[in-house]
C-alpha positions as CSV (number, residue, x, y, z in Angstrom):
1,X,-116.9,31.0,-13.4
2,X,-114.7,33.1,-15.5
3,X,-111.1,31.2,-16.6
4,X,-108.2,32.3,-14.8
5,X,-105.7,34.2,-17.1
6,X,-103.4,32.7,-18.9
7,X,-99.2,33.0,-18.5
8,X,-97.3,33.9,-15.1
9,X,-98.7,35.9,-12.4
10,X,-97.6,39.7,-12.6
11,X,-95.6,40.6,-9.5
12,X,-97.2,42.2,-6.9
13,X,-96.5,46.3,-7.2
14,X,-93.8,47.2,-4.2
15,X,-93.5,50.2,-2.9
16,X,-90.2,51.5,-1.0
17,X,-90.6,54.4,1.1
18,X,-86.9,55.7,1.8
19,X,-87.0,59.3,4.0
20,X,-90.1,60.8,1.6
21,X,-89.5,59.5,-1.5
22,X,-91.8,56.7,-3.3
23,X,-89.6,54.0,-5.3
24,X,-91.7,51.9,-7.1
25,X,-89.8,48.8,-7.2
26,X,-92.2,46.6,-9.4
27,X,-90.2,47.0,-12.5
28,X,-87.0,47.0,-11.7
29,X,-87.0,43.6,-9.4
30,X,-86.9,40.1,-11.2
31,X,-88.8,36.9,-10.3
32,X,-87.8,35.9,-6.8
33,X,-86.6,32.6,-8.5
34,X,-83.8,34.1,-10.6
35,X,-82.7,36.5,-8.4
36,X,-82.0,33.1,-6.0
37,X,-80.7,30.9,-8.4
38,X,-77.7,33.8,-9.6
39,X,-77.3,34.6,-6.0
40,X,-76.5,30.7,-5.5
41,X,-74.3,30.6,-8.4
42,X,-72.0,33.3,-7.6
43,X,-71.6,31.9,-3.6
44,X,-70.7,28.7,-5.2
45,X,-68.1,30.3,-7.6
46,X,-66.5,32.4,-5.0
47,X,-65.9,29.6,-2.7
48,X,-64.6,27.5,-5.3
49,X,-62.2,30.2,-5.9
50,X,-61.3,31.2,-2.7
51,X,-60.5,27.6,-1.3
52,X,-59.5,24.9,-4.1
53,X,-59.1,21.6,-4.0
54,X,-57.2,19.7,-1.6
55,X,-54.6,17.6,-3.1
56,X,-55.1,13.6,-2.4
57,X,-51.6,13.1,-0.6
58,X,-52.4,9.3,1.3
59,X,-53.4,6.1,-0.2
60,X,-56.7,5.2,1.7
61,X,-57.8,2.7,-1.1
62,X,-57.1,1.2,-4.4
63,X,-55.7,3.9,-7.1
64,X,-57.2,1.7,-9.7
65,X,-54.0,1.8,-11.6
66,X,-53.3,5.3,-11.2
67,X,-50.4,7.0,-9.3
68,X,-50.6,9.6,-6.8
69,X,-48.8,12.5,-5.4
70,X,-47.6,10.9,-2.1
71,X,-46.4,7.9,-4.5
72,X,-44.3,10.2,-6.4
73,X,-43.0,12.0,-3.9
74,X,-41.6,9.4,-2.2
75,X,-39.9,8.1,-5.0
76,X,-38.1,11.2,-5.6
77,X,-37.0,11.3,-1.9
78,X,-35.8,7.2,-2.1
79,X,-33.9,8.0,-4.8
80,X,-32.5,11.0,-3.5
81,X,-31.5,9.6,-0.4
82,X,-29.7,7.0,-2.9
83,X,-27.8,9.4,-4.9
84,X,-26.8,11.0,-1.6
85,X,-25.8,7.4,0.7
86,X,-23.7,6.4,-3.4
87,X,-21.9,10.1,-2.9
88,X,-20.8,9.3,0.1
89,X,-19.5,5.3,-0.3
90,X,-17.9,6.6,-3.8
91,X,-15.7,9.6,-1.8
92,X,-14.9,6.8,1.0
93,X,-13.6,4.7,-1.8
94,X,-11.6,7.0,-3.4
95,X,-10.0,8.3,0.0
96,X,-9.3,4.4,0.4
97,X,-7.8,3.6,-3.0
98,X,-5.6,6.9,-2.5
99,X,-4.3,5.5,0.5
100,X,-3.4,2.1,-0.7
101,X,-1.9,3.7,-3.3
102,X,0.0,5.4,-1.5
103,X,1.2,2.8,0.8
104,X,2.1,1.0,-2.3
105,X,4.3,3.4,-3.6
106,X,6.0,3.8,-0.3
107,X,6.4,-0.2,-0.3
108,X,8.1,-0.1,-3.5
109,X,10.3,2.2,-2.3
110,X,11.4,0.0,0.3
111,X,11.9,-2.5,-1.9
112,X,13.9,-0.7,-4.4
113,X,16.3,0.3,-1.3
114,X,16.8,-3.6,0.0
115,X,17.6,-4.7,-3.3
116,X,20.2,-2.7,-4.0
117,X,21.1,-3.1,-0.1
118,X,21.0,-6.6,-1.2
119,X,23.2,-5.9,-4.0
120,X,26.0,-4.3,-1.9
121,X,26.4,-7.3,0.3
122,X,26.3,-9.9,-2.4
123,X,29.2,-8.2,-3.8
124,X,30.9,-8.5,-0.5
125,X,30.3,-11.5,0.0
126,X,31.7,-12.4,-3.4
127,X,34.9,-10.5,-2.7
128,X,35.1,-12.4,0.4
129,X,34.4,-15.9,-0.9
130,X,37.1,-15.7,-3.7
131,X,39.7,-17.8,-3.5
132,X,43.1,-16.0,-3.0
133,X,46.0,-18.1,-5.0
134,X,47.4,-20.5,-2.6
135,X,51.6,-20.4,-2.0
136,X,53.6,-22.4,-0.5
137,X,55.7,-21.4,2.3
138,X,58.9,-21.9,-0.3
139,X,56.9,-19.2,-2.2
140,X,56.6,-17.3,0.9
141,X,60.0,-17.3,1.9
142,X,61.5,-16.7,-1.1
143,X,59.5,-13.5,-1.7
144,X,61.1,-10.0,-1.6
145,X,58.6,-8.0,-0.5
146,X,58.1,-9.3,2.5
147,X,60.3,-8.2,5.2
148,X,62.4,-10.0,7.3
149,X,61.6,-9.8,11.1
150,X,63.6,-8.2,13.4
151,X,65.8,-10.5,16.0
152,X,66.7,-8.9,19.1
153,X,69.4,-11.0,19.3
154,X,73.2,-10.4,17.1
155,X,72.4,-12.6,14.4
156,X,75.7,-14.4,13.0
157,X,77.0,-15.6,10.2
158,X,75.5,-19.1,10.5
159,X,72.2,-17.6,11.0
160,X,72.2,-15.7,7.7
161,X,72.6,-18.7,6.1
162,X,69.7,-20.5,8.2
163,X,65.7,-20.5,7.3
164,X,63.1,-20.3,9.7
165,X,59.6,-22.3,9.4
166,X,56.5,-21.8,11.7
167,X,54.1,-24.8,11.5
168,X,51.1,-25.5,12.8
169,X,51.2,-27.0,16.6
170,X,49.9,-30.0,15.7
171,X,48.9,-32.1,12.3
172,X,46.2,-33.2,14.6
173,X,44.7,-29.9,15.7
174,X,45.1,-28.5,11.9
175,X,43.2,-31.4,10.0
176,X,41.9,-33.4,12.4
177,X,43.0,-36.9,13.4
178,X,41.3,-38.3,10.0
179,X,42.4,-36.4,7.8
180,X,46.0,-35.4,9.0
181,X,48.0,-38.0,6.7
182,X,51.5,-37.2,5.8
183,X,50.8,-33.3,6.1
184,X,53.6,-30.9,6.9
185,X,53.3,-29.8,10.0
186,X,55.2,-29.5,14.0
187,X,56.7,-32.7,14.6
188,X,57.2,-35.0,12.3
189,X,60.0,-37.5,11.6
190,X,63.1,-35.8,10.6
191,X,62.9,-38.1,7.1
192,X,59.4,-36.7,6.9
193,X,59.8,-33.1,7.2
194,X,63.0,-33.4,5.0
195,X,61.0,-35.0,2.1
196,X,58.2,-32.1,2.5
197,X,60.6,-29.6,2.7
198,X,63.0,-30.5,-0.4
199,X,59.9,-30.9,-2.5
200,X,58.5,-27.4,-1.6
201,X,61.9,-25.8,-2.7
202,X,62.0,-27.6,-5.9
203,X,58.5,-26.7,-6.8
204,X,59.1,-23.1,-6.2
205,X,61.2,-21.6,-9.6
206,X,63.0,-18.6,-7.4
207,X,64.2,-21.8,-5.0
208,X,65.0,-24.7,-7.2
209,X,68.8,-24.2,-7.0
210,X,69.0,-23.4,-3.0
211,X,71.3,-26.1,-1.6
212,X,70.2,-27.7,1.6
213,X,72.6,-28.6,4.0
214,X,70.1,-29.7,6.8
215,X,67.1,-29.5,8.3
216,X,66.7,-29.2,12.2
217,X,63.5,-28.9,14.3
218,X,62.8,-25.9,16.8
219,X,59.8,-25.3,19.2
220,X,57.8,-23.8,16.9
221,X,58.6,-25.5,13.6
222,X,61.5,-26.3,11.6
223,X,65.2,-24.7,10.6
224,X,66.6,-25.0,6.9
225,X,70.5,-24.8,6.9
């Protein structure tokens, strides 16, 4: 037997028949095998073009270390969600501290007014707890500008000469039954009323020289002649 030749097989002569015309094909085709293997090539380039990769975005095992999208993601919408939720509790606070300040202001205010309401009355007070200079009814009598009172009555010429002193009702009723002493008052022992009375005038500079005659009692005190 002869060898068989050596090399690849020549491909088989094709002929194409297209509406009377010959194409002889054998030349121009390539081995079935490469015309298959480009063909497969450019389907698998065009769909890896046409539809990528999808992008992991769950968990569904370990990440061996190694963060994902979904991960990251939701740490940017935590911490926006943050940011937002502080926004809002640092506007509430300052609304808050406005108003407090506020109310403090208005506080102090009122405050200021009631002292110096507080003020005004003191000094009232004051005016009213001062002592006045005490006189005697010498002193009193014996003053000029106070007028005389006028008597319905013709007064005569033993009245001009006469003195008029209101007392108190009672030494009782004025000081109280402790405390009533020998105080000049309605009522007393003619001795007694002409010892108080004497001692008043000669106290008094503007009456130290008056010359008593006598002293009397009326209903509603006593009577200096």
């Amino acid at each position: 037997m002869a060898d068989p030749p050596t090399g690849a097989p020549e491909p088989l002569a094709t002929t194409i028949k297209r509406r009377g015309t010959v194409i002889d094909a054998s030349g121009n085709l390539a081995p079935t095998t490469t015309v298959r293997t480009r063909r497969q090539t450019r389907v698998e380039s065009e769909q890896t073009e046409a539809a990528p990769e999808p992008v992991e975005l769950t968990n569904t095992g370990p990440s061996a270390g190694r963060v994902t999208t979904r991960e990251i993601w939701q740490i940017i919408v935590h911490l926006q969600r943050t940011i937002e939720e502080q926004t809002t509790l640092i506007h509430a606070t300052r609304s808050e501290l406005r108003e407090v300040k506020d109310k403090q202001n208005e506080l102090q205010t009122q405050n200021e007014k009631l002292q110096e309401e507080i003020l005004a009355l003191r000094s009232q007070v004051d005016g009213l707890n001062t002592p006045s200079p005490t006189r005697s009814w010498a002193a009193v009598a014996a003053a000029t500008d106070n007028p005389q009172p006028r008597e319905t009555r013709r007064q005569t010429d033993k009245d001009k000469n006469c003195i008029r002193i209101n007392t108190q009702r009672s030494v009782t009723e004025a000081l109280g039954a402790e405390k009533n002493g020998d105080a000049f008052g309605r009522y007393l022992p003619t001795p007694a009323a002409n010892t108080h009375i004497r001692t008043a005038l000669l106290k008094t500079p503007s009456t130290q020289d008056a010359q008593v005659a006598g002293i009397g009692t009326t209903k509603t005190g006593y009577v200096i002649r």
